[in-house]
MARTOR-55202 format. One line per 5 residues: number of its first residue (from 1); their letters; for each residue x, y, z of N, C-alpha, C. Coordinates in Angstrom, 1 decimal. Example, Ala and Ser with C-alpha at 12.3 -4.5 7.8 and 13.67 -1.06 7.14 Angstrom:
2
1> AS> 13.2/-5.7/7.8/12.3/-4.5/7.8/13.2/-3.3/7.8  12.8/-2.2/7.1/13.7/-1.1/7.1/12.9/0.0/7.9
END
This chain:
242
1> XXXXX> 1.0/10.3/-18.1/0.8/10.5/-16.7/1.1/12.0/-16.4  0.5/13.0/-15.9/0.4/14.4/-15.2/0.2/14.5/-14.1  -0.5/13.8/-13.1/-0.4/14.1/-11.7/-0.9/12.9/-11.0  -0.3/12.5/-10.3/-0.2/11.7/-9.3/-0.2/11.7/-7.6  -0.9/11.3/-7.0/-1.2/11.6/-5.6/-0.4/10.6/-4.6
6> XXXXX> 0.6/10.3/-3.6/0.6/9.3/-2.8/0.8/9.6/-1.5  0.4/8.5/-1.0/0.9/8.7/0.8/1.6/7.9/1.3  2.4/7.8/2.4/3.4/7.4/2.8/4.5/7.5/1.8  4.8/9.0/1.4/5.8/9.1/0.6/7.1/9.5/0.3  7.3/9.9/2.0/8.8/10.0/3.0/9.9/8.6/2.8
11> XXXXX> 9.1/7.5/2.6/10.3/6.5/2.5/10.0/5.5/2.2  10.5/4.6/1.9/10.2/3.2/0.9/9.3/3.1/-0.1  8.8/2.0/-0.2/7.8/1.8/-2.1/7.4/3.3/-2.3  6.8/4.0/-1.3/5.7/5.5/-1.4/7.2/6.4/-1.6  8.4/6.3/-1.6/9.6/7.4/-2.3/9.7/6.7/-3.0
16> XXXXX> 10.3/5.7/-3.5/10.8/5.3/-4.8/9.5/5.5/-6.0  8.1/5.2/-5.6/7.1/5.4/-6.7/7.0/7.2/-6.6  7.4/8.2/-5.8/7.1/9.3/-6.1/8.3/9.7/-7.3  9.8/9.2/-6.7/10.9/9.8/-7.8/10.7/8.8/-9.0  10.1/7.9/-9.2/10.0/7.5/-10.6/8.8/8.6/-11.2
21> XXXXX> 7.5/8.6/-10.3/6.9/9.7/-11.6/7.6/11.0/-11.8  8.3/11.4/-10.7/8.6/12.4/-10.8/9.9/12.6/-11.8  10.3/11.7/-11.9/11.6/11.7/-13.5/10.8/11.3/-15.1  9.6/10.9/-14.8/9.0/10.4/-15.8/7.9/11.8/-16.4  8.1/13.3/-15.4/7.6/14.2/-15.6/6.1/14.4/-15.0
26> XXXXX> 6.0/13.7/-14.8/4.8/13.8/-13.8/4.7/14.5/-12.4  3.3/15.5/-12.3/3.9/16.3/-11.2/3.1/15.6/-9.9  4.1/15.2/-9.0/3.6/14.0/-7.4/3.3/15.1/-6.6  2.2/14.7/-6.0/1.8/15.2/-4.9/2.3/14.1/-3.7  3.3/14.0/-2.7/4.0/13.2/-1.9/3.5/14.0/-0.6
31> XXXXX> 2.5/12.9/0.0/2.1/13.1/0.8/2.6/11.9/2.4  3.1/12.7/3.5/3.4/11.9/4.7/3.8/12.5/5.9  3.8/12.2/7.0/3.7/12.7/8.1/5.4/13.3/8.3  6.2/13.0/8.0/7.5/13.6/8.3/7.9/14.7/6.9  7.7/15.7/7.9/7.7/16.6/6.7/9.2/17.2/6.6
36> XXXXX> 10.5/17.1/7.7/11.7/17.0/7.1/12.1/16.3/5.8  11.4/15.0/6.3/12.3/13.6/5.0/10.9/14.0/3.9  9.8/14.4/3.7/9.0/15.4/2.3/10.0/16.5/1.9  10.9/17.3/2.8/11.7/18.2/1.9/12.6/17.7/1.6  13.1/16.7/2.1/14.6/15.8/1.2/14.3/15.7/0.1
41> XXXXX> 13.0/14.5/0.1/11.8/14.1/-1.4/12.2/15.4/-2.5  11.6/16.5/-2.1/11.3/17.7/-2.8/12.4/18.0/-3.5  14.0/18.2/-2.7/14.9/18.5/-3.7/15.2/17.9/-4.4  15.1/16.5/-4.6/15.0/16.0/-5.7/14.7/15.9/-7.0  13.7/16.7/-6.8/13.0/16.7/-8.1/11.9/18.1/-8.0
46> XXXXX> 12.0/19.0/-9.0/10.5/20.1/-8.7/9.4/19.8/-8.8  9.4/18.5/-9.5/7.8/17.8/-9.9/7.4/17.4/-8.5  7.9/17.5/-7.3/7.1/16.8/-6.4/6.7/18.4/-5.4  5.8/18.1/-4.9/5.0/18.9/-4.4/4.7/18.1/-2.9  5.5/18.7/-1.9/5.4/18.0/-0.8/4.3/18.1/0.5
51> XXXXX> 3.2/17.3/0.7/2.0/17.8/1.9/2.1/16.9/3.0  2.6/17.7/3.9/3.1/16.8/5.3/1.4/16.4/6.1  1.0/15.6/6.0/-0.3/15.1/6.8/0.1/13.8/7.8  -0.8/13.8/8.5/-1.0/12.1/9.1/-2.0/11.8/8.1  -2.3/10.7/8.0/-3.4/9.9/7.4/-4.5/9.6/7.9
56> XXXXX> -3.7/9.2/9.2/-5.1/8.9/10.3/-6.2/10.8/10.4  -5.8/11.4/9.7/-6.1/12.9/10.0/-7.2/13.3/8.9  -8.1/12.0/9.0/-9.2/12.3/7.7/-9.7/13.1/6.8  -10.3/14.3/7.7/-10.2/15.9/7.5/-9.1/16.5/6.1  -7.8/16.1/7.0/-6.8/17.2/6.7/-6.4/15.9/5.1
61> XXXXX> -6.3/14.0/4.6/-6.3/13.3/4.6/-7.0/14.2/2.9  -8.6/14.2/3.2/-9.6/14.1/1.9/-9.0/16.1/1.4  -9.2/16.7/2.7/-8.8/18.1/1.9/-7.9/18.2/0.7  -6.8/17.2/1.0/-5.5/17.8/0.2/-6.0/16.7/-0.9  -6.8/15.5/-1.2/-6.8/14.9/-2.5/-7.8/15.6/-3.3
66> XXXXX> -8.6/16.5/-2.9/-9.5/17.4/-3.0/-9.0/18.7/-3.6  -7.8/18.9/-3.5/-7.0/20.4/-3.6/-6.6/20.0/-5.0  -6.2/19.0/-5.0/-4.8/18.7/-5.8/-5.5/18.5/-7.3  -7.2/18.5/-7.0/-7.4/18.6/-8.2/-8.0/17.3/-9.5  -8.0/17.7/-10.2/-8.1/16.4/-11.7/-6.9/15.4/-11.2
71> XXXXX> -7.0/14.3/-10.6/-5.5/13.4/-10.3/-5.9/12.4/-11.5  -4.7/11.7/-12.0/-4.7/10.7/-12.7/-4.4/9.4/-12.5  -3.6/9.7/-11.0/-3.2/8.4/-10.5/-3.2/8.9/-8.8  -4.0/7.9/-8.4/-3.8/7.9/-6.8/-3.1/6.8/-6.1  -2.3/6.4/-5.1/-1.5/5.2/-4.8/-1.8/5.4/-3.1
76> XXXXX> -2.6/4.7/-2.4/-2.9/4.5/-1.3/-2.0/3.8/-0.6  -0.6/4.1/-0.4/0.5/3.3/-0.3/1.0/3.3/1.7  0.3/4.5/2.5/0.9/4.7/3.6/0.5/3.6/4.5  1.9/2.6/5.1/1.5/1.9/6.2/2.2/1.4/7.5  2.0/1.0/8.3/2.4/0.5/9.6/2.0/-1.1/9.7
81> XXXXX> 3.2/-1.1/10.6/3.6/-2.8/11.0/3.6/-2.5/12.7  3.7/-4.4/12.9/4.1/-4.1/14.3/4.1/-5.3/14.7  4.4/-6.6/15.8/3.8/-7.4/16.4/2.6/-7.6/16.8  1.8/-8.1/17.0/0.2/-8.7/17.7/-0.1/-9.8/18.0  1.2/-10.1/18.4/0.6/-11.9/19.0/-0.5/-12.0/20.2
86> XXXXX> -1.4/-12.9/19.9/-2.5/-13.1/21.0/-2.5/-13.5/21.7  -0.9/-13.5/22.2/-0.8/-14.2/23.6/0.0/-12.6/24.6  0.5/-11.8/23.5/1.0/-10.3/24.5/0.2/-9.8/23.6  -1.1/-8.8/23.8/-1.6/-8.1/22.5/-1.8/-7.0/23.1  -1.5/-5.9/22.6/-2.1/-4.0/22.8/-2.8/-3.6/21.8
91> XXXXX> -4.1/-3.4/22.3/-5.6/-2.8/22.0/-5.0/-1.8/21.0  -4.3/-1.0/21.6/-4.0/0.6/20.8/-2.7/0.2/19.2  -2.1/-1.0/19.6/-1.4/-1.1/18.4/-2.2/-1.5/17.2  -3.2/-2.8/17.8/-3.8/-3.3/16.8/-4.8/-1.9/16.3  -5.3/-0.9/16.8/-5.8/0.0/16.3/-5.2/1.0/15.6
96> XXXXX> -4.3/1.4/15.6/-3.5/2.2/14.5/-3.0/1.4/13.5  -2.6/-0.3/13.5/-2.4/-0.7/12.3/-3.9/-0.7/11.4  -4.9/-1.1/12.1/-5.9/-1.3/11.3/-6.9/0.0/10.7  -6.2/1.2/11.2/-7.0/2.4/10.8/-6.3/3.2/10.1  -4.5/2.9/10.0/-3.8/3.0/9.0/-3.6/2.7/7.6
101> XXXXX> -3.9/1.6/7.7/-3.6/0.3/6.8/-4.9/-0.2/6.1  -5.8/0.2/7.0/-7.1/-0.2/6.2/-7.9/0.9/5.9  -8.5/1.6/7.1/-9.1/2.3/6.9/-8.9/3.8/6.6  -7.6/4.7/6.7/-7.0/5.7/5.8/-6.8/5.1/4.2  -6.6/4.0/4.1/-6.6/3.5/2.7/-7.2/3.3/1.9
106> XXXXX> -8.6/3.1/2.5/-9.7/3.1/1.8/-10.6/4.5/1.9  -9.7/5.2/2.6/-10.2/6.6/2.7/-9.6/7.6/1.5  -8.6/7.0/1.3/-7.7/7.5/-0.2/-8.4/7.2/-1.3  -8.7/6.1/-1.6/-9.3/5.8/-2.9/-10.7/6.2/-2.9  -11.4/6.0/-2.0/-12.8/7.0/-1.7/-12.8/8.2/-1.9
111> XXXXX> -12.1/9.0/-1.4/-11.9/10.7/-1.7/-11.4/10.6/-3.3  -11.0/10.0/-3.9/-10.2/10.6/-5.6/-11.5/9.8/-6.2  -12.0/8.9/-5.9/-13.3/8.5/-6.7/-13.8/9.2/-7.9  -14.8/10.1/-6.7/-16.0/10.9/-7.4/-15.9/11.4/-8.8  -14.8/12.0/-8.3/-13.6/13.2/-9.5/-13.3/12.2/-10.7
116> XXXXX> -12.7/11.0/-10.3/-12.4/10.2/-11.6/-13.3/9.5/-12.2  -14.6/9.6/-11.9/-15.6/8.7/-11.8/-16.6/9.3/-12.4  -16.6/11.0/-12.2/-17.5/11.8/-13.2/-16.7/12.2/-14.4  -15.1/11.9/-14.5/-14.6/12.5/-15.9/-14.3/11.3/-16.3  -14.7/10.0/-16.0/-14.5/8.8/-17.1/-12.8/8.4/-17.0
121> XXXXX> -12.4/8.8/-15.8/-10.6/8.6/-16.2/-10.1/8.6/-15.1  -9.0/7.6/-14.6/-8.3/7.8/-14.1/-7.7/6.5/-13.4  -6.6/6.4/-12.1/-6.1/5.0/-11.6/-6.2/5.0/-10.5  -6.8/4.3/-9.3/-6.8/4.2/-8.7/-5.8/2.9/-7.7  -4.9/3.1/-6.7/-4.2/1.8/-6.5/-3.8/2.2/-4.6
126> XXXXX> -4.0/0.5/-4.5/-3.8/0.3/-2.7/-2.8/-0.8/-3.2  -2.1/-0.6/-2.1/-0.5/-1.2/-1.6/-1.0/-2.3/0.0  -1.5/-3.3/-0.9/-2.0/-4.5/0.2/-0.2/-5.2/0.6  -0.5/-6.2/0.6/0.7/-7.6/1.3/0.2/-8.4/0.8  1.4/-9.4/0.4/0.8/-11.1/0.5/0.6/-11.6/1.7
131> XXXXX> 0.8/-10.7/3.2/0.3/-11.0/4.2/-1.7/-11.4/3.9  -1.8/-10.7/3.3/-3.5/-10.6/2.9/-4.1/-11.3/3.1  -3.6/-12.8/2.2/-4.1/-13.9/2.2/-4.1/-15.4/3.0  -3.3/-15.1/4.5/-3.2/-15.9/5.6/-3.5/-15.2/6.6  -4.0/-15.7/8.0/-3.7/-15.0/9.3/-1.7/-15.5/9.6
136> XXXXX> -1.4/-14.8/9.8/0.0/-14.9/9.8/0.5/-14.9/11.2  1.5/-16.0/11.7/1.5/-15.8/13.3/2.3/-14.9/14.0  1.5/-13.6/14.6/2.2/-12.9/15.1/1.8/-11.6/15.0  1.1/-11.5/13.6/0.8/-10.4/12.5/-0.6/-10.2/12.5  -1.5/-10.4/13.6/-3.0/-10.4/13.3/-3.4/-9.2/12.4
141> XXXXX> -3.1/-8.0/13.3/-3.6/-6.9/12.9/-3.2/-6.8/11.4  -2.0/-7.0/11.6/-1.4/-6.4/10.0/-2.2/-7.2/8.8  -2.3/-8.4/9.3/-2.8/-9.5/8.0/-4.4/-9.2/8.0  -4.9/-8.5/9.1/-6.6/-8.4/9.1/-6.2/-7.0/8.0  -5.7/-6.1/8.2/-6.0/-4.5/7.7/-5.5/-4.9/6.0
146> XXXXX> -4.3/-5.5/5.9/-4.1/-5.8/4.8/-5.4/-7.0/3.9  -5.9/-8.1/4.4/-6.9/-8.1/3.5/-8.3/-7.6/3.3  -8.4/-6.6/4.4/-10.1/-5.4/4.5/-9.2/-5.0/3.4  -8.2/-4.2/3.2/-7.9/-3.6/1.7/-7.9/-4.3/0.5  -7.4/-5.5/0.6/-7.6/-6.1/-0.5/-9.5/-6.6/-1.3
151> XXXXX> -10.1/-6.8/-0.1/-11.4/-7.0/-0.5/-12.2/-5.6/-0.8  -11.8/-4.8/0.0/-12.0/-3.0/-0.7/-12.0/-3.3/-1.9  -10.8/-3.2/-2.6/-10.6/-3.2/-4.0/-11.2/-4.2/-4.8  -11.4/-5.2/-4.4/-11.3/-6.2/-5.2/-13.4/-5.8/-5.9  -14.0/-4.7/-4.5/-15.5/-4.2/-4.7/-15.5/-3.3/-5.8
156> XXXXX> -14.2/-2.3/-5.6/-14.4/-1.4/-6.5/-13.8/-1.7/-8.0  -13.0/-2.9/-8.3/-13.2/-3.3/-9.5/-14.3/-3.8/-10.3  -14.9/-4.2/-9.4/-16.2/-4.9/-9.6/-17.4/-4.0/-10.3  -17.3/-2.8/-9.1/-18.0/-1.9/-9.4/-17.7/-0.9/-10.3  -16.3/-0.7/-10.8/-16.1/0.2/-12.1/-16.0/-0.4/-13.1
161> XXXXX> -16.4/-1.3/-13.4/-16.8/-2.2/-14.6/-17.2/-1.6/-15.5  -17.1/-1.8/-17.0/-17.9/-0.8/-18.0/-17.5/1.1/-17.4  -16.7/1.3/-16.9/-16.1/2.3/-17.3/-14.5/2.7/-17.2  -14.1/3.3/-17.3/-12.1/4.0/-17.7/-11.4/4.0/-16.7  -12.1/4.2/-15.3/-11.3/4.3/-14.4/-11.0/3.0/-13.7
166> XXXXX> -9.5/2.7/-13.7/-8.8/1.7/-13.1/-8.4/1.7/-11.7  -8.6/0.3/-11.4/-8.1/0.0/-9.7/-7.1/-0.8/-9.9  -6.1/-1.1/-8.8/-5.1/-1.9/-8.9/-4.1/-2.3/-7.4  -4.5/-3.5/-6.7/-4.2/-3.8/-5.7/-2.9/-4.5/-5.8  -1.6/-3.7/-5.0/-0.7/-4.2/-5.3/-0.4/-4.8/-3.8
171> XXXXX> 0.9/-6.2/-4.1/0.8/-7.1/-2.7/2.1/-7.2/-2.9  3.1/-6.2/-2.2/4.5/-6.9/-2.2/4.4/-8.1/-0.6  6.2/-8.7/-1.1/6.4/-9.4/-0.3/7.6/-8.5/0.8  8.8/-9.6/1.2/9.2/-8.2/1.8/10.2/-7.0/1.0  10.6/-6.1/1.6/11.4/-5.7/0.3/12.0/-4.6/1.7
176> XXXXX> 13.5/-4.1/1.0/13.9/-3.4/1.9/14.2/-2.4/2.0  13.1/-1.9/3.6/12.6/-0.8/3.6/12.9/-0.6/5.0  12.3/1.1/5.5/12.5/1.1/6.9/11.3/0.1/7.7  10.4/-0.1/7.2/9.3/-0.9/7.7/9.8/-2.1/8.1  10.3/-2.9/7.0/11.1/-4.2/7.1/12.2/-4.4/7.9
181> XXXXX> 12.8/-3.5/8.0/14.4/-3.4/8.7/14.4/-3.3/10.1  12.9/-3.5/10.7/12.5/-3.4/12.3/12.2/-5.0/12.3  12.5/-5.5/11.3/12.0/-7.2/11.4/13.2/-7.6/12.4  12.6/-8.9/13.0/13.9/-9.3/13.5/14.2/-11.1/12.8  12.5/-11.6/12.5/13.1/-12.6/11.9/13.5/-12.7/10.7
186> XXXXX> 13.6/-13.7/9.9/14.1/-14.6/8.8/13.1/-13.6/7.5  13.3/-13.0/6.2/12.5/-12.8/5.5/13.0/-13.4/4.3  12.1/-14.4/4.0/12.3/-15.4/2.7/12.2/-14.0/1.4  12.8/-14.3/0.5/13.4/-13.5/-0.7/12.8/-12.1/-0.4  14.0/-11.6/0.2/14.4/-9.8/0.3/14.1/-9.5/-0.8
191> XXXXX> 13.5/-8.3/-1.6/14.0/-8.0/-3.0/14.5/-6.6/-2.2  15.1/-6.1/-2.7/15.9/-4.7/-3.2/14.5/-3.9/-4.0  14.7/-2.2/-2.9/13.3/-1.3/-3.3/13.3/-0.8/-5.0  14.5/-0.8/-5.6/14.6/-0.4/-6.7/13.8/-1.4/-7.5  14.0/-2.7/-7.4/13.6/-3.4/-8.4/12.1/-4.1/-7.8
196> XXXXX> 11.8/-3.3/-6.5/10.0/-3.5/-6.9/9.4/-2.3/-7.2  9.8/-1.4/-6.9/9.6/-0.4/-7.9/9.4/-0.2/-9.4  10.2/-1.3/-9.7/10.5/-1.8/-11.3/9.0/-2.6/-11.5  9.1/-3.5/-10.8/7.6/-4.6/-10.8/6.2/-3.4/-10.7  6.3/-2.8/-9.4/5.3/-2.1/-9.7/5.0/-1.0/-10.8
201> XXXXX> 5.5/-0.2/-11.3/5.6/0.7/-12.3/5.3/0.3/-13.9  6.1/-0.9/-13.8/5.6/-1.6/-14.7/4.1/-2.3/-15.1  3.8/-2.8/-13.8/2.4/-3.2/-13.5/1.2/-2.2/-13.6  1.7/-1.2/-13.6/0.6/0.1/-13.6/0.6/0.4/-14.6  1.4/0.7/-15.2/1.9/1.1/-16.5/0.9/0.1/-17.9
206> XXXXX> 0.9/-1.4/-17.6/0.0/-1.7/-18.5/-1.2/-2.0/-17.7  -1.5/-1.0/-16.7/-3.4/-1.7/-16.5/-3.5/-3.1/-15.5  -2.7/-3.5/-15.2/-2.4/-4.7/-14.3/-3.6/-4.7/-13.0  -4.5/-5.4/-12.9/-5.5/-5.2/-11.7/-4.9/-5.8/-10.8  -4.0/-6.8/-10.7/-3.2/-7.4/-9.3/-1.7/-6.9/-9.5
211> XXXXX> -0.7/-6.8/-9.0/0.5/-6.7/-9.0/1.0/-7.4/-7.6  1.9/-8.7/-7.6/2.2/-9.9/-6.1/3.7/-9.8/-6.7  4.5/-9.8/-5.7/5.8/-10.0/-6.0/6.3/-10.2/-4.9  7.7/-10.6/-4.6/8.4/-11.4/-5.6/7.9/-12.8/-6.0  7.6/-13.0/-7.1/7.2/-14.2/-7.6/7.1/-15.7/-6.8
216> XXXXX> 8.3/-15.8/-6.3/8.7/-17.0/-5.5/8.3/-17.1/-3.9  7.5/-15.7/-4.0/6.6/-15.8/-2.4/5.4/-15.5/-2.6  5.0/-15.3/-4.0/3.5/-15.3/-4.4/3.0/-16.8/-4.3  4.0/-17.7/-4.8/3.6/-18.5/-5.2/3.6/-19.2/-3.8  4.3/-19.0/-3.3/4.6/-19.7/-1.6/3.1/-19.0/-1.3
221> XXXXX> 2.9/-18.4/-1.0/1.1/-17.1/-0.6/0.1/-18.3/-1.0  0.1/-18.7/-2.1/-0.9/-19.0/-3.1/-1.1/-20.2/-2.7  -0.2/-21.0/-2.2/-0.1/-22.4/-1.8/-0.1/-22.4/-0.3  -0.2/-21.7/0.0/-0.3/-20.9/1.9/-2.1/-21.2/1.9  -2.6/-20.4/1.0/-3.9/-20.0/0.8/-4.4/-20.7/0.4
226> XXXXX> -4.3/-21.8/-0.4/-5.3/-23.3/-0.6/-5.2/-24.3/0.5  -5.0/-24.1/1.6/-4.5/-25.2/2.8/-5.9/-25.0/3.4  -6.7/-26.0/3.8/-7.6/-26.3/4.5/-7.0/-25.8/6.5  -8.1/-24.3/6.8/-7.4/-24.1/8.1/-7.3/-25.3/9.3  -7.1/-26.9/9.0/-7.7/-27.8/9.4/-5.9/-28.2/9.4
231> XXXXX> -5.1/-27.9/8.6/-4.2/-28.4/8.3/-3.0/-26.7/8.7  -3.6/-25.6/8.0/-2.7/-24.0/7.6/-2.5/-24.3/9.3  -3.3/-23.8/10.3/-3.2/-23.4/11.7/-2.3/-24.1/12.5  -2.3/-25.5/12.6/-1.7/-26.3/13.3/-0.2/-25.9/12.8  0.3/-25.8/11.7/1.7/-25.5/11.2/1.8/-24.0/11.3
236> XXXXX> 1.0/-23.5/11.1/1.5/-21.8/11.3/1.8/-21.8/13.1  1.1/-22.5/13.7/1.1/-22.0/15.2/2.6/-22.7/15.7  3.4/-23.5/14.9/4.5/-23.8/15.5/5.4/-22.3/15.0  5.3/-21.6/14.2/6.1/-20.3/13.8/6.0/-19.6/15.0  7.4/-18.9/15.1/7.2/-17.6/16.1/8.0/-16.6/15.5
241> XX> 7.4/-15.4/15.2/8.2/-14.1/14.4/8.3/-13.4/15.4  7.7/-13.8/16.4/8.4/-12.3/17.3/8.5/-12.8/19.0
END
């Protein structure tokens, strides 16, 4: 590994995956809108290289994956949460989760493409949810943006078939972070950021095209997602998360 690109890399999964490459010698390009908490990142380690952007800032977004050169690993990781129940909904929230989360995301893997795609090499990876694979009550926006990313990926595996460059859609569950820590309900198995950190890194590390964790809410996901919406809706609509 020699260079690495990520976003949302001020705090949670997107810091803990910057200071692992960056102890593993790899030089991070740590890319996120709070450019105080990028110079915290930075003393940490010299291998990280700190570019304060929004994401939503397309322009400024493709420039810098563009700057940075031959990348070997890109991690599409920057995202936003929120409430969206369809009974109180704001136009403007569900529009920054979905242009965040989906569409800056797929704006990341699109811009490092070309580059990896004419030298035969490289990783490309989006940081979906097991939100992905339900409408989830409360969570429209989030659970629409997170599975347009997962079906993104799931094209461009498809499509780099018969060549070197890897995609890799990763789906944590919850894990504790500042994103999560604005929850107010119940989150079935918390994992601790270090040790998905550990799942993910590892998952990349051998080529892994899915990475779902924690285990015991994948499998809850999986069995969420074979439910006839005949049966899923009527039980989801007694839930209230927010």
């Amino acid at each position: 590994m020699k260079t690495v690109f990520i976003t949302g890399a001020s705090s949670g999964l997107g810091r803990g995956l910057a200071l692992h490459y960056a102890k593993e010698g790899a030089k991070v390009f740590a890319a996120a809108r709070r450019r105080d908490e990028l110079e915290k990142l930075a003393r940490e380690s010299e291998n990280i290289v700190p570019i304060p952007l929004d994401v939503q800032d397309t322009g400024a977004l493709v420039n810098a994956i563009q700057a940075a050169g031959d990348l070997d690993m890109v991690i599409a990781n920057a995202g936003v949460g929120g409430p969206t129940s369809a009974r109180k909904i704001d136009w403007a929230t569900v529009k920054k989760i979905i242009d965040v989360n989906a569409g800056a995301a797929c704006v990341t893997v699109a811009a490092a493409l070309p580059r990896m795609v004419a030298r035969d090499q490289g990783h490309v990876v989006a940081v979906s949810s097991l939100a992905a694979f339900r409408g989830m009550p409360g969570n429209g926006a989030y659970c629409a943006s997170k599975a347009a990313l997962h079906t993104f990926m799931e094209s461009v595996r498809v499509d780099l078939r018969r060549t070197r460059v890897k995609a890799t859609t990763i789906y944590p569950g919850f894990v504790k972070t500042e994103l999560t820590a604005k929850n107010k309900f119940r989150m079935p198995f918390l994992m601790e950021l270090d040790d998905a950190v550990k799942v993910m890194t590892r998952g990349l590390a051998r080529g892994a095209r899915t990475i779902a964790f924690p285990l015991p809410m994948a499998a809850v996901t999986r069995t969420l997602g074979a439910l006839p919406s005949a049966v899923y809706e009527p039980l989801a609509g007694r839930v209230r998360m927010f």
